[in-house]
N, C-alpha and C positions, 0 to 999 in steps of 0.2 A: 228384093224388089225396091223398096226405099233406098232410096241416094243420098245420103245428107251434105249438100255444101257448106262448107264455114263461111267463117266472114273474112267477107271479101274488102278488098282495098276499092276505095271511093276513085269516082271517074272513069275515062274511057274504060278500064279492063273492066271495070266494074256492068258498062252499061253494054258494051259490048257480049262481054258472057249474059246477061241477063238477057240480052235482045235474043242469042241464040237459043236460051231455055226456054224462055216465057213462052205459053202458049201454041206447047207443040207438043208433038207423039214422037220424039225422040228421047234423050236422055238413055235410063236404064230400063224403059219398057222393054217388054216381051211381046210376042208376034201377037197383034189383036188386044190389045192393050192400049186404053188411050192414059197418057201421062196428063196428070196436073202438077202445073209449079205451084209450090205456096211459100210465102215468103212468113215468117216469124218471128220474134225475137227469140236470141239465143239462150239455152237453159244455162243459169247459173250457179244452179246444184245438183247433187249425184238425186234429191228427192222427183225433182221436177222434172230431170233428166230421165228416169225412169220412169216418170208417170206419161211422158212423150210418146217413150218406145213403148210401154205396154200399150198406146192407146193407137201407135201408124199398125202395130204388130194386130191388132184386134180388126183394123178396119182390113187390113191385107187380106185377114184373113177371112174375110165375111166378102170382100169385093177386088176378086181375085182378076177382074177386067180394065182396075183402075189404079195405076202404077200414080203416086206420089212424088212428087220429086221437091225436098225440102231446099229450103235456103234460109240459113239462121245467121243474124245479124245482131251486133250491140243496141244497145238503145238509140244510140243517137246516129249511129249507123246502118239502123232500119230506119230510122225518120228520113235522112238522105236519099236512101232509095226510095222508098216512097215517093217521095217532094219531085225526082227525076226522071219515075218511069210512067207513075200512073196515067193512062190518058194516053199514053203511046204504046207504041207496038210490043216494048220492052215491059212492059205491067206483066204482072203475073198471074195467073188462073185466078187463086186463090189470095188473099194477103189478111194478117191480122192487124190490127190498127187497136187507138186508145178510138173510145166516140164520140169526146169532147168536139165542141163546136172551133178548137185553136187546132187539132189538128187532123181528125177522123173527118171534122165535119167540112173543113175547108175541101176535103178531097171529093166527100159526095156532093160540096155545093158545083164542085168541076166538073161532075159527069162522069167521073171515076168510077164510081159502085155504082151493079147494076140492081135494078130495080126488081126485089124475090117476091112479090105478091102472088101472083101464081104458084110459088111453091110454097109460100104459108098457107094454101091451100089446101096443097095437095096432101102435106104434111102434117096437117093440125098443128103446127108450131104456135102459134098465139094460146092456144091449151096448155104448151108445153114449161113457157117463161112466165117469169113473175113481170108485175106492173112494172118494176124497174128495169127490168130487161126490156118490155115491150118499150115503153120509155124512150129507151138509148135505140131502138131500131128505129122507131117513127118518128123521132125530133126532126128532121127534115122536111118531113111529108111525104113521105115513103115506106118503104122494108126495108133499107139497107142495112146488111149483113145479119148475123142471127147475134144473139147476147155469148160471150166467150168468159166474163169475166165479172165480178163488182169491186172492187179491191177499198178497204179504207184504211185510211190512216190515222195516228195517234201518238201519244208522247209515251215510247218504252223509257220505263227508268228502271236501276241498280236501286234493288231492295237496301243491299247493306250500306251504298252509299249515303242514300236518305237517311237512313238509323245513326250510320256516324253524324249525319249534320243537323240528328234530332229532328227530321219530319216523320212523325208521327203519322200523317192520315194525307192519301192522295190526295191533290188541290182539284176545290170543284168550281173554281172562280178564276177569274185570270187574279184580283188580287195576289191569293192562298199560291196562285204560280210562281209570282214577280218573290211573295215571303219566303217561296221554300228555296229561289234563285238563290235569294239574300244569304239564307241558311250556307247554302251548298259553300258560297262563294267566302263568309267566314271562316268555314270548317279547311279552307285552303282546296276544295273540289272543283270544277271548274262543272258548270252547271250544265250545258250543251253543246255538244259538237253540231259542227258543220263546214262542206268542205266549198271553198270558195271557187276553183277553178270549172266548177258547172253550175250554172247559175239556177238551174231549180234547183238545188239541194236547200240553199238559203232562202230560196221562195216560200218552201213553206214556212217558215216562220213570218213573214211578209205576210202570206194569203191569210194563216189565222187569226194575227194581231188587226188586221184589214176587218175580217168577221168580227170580233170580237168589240170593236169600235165603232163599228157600222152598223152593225147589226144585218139579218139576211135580206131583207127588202134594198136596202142603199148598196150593200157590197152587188147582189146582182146589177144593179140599175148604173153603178160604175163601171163592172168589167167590162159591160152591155154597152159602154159609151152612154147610156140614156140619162146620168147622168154630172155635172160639172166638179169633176177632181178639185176647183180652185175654190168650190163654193159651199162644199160640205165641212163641218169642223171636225168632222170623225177624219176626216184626209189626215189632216195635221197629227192628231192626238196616235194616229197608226205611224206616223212616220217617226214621231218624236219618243214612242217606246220600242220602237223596231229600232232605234238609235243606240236607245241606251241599251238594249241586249246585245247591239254586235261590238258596244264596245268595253259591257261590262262581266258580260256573261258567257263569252266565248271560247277556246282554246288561245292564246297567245297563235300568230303565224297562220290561224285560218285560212288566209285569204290564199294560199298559197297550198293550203292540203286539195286533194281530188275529195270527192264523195268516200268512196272505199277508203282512202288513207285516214279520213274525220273518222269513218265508224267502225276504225280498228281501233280507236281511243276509247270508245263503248263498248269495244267486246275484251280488252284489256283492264276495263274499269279505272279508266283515267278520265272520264268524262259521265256523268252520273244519268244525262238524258239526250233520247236523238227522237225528231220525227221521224215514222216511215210507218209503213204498210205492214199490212198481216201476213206479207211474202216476207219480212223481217223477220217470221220467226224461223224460218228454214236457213238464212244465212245465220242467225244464231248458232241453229244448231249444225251448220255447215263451221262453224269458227269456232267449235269446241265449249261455247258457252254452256255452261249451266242452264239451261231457261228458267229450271226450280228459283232463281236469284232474280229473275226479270219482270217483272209487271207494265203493265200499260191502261194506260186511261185518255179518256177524251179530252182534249186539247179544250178547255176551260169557255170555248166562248161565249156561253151562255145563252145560246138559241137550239141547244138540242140536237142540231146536223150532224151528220158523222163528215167528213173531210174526205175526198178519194175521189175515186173515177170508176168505170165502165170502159171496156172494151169490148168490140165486136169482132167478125172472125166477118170478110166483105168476098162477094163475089166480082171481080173486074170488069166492066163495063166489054173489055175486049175481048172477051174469053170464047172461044168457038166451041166450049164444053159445058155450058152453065147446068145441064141436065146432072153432068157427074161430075161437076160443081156441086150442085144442092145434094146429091147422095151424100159425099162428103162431109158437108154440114151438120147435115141429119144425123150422120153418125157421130161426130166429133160431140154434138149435143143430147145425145143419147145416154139410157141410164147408165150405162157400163162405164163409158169413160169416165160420166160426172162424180161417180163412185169411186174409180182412180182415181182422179185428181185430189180429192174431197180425202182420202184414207192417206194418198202418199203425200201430199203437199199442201194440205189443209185448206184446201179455195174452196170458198163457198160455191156451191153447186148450182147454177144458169136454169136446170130443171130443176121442174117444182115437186117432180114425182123423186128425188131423192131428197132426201132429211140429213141436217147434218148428224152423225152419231157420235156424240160426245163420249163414248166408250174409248174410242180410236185418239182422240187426244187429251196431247201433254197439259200440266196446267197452266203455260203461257197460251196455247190454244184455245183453250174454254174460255179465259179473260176477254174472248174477241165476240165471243156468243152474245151477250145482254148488248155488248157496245153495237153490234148492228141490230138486234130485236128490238132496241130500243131507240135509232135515232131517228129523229122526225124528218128529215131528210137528206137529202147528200148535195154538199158543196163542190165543183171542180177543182182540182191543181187548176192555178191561174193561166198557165200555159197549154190549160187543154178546156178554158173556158173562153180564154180572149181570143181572138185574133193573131194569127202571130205576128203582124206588122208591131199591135197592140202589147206581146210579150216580149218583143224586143226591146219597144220601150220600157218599158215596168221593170225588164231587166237591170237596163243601163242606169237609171234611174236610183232602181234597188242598190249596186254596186258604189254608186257615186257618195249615198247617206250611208251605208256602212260602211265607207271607207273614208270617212270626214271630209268628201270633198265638195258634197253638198250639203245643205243645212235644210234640216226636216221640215223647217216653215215653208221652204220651196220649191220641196216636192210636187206637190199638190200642181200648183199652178207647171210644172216643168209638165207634168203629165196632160192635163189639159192642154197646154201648149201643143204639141204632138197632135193630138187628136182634131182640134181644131184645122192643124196645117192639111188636114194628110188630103 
């Protein structure tokens, strides 16, 4: 009964097959069967890949009247889709999105997602999520979509690397960061990968040196536009050590590696640290890595937040199914899956009626246990906090200081400049 489409090639074939799916009782239904499209991002390991089909396989089987029809895409070619269906006829029943306000939220400020209050009704879902979850549904002033996801990120580093360049004890200061850089970069190690040709890979290190200078009250009140890039000194002092990392602390040729080509440097152990998410630990052990060899800790900035995002799973504004739309949800957020996902791919669980069981994970996995029990709150990816007019610029911006073509004093004001015009 599931169909699963790849990814597809961007533009007319693109919007044209979509127009034909989206929102119809054709596809691979059976007689009496209504179909829902849901669009997703594509799984990137045999973990998460299996935790998918155990979970279309569960709902087929429980809702034998509601034919599924997938469509999986890359990252930035589910963002594309999204950006050019939603709101027209070619939107799909169902679609999962991040819930940041740069690019979930620009979609529900459209009219894109339809408004589930009547089925957090019917459903006791607000019983069902954590405060964070509810959170990421009602930031709008709404229901839109149910909580799919919390995801955080952190600085994984090579145990034996650190030991060869003598750091003794994870940094819990940006200092104890910048010393153990030093260490790495004597010991002839090359301290952190990152890949220059997609410009969030090197954002996070932008967003946390940003936190870490600013502190959490000014870094929101900048992303927020609220307020002046040219007139804070934390601007400057973020710009002028995000300088000296991309030009002291980097791989040689960065600017020209992809994401994946940087953090085959870290699963090769030719690069000692990378940002990324707790979905990091799965392509770990998707690339043969050791994880017994890998540790990860909170990225030093000294106010406590964990780093990350939230994603929602959205119902379409256009959808002529939302009834077996919200079934769907209901199930996808139900114990059983939460429990697949949580035993084969390690994501923390959206319900609050599953626990995570630390029996079930490796000890790269438990390392992630205190770091979200413990942070006082959670920061966005700057592209899925800002604007995107707004992360275009930060972008171009970001690109121009680590690639010496701008000078970090000028940041500041180049950013303000922008904001000012727009």
């Amino acid at each position: 009964m599931m169909r699963t489409t790849q990814t597809l090639a961007l533009g007319g074939v693109l919007l044209l097959t979509a127009g034909l799916a989206a929102c119809s009782d054709g596809g691979g239904a059976e007689e009496g069967q209504i179909t829902l499209t849901y669009w997703k991002l594509a799984d990137t390991n045999d973990a998460s890949k299996q935790a998918w089909e155990e979970t279309l396989a569960g709902f087929e089987e429980a809702h034998p009247d509601i034919n599924i029809e997938v469509e999986e895409r890359s990252t930035d070619g589910h963002k594309e889709a999204l950006r050019t269906s939603l709101g027209t006829s070619a939107a799909p029943d169902v679609y999962w999105s991040w819930a940041g306000p740069g690019i979930g939220g620009d979609y529900v400020e459209s009219g894109a997602s339809l408004d589930l209050a009547e089925y957090y009704d019917e459903y006791g879902w607000e019983d069902r999520f954590s405060d964070v979850g509810m959170a990421s549904v009602q930031q709008y002033g709404g229901y839109d979509g149910v909580p799919n996801g919390f995801a955080g990120a952190a600085v994984f580093y090579n145990k034996d690397l650190f030991a060869e360049a003598g750091i003794t004890e994870t940094p819990t200061t940006y200092d104890e960061l910048v010393e153990a850089a030093d260490k790495l970069v004597a010991a002839g190690i090359t301290p952190i990968e990152f890949g220059g040709t997609v410009n969030w890979h090197l954002m996070r290190l932008l967003d946390n040196i940003l936190m870490t200078e600013c502190g959490a009250d000014t870094f929101r009140d900048l992303i927020t536009e609220q307020a002046d890039w040219s007139a804070e000194p934390c601007v400057d002092s973020t710009y002028s050590e995000f300088h000296t990392w991309t030009q002291e602390y980097l791989t040689d040729g960065w600017v020209s590696l992809s994401d994946s080509e940087a953090n085959a440097l870290f699963f090769t152990g030719e690069a000692a640290m990378v940002i990324e998410g707790n979905w990091f630990d799965n392509v770990l052990r998707a690339n043969d890595v050791d994880t017994s060899t890998i540790g990860v800790f909170l990225f030093p900035t000294g106010t406590g937040e964990l780093y990350g995002d939230t994603s929602n799973v959205y119902v379409s504004a256009q959808t002529e199914h939302p009834d077996e739309a919200a079934v769907f949800l209901d199930y996808l957020t139900s114990e059983e899956p939460q429990r697949i996902n949580q035993e084969l791919v390690g994501s923390r669980p959206v319900n609050v009626n599953v626990e995570v069981d630390s029996s079930t994970q490796d000890s790269l996995d438990k390392q992630w246990n205190p770091i979200f029990d413990e942070a006082t709150g959670l920061y966005y990816f700057n592209d899925q906090g800002m604007t995107p007019a707004l992360t275009t610029e930060y972008w171009r911006i970001q690109n121009l200081v680590a690639t010496d073509q701008l000078d970090p004093s000028e940041a500041g004001a180049e950013m303000q400049k922008f904001i000012d015009n727009q």
